[in-house]
Wavefront OBJ file of the C-alpha trace (Angstrom):
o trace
v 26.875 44.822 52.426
v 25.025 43.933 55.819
v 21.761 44.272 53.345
v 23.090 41.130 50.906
v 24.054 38.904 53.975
v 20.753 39.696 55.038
v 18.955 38.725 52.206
v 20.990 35.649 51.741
v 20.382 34.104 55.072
v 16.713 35.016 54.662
v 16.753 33.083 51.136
v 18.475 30.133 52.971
v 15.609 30.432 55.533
v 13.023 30.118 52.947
v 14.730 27.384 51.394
v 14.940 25.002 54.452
v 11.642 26.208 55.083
v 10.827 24.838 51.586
v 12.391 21.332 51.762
v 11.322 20.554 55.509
v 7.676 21.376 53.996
v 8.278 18.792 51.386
v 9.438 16.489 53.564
v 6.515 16.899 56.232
v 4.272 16.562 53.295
v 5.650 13.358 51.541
v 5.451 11.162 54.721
v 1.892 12.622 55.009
v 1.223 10.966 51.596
v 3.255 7.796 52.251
v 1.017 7.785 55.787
v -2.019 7.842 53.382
v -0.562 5.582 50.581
v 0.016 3.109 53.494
v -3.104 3.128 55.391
v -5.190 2.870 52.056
v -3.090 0.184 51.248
v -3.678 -1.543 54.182
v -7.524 -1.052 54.170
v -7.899 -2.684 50.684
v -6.012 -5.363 51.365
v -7.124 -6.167 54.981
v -10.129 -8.256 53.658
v -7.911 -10.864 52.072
v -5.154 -10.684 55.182
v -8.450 -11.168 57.681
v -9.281 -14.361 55.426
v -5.749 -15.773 55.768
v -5.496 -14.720 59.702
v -8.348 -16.478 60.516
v -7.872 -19.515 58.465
v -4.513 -19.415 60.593
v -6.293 -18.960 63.657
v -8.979 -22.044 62.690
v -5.720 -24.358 61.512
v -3.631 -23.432 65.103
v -6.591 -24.209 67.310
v -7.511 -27.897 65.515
v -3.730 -28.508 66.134
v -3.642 -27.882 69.614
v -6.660 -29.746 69.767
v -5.074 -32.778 68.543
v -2.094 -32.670 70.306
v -3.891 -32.193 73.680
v -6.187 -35.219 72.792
v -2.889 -37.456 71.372
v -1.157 -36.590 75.129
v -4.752 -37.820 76.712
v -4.764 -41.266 74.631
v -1.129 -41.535 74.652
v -0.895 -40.356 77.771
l 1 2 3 4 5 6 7 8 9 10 11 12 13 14 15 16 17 18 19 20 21 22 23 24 25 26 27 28 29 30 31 32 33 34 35 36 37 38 39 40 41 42 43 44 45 46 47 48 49 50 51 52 53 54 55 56 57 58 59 60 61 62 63 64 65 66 67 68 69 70 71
């Protein structure tokens, strides 16, 4: 009797054991999935970021020389 209980909460053991493994492992490979992602498609977002960047500074630039005419 104390045998089977035994085994049983061993076999539970294992299979938390089992599914807390899958989990670990999954966001590994969702880490991974992301971070390849994000290196393939960082070219293009470093085009647009720094076309952003170019576009905010010419603005600023106009609006501090429309203050000094206007001004």
């Amino acid at each position: 009797m104390q045998d089977q209980r035994i085994e049983k909460l061993v076999a539970v053991a294992i299979n938390i054991t089992k599914v807390l493994a899958v989990i670990y492992f999954g966001t590994i490979e969702v880490f991974k999935i992301g971070k390849s992602l994000y290196m393939k498609l960082d070219p293009e977002f470093g085009t647009s970021r720094r076309w952003a960047s170019q576009t905010f500074s010419s603005l600023k630039k106009q609006q501090a020389n429309q203050k000094l005419v206007g001004g």
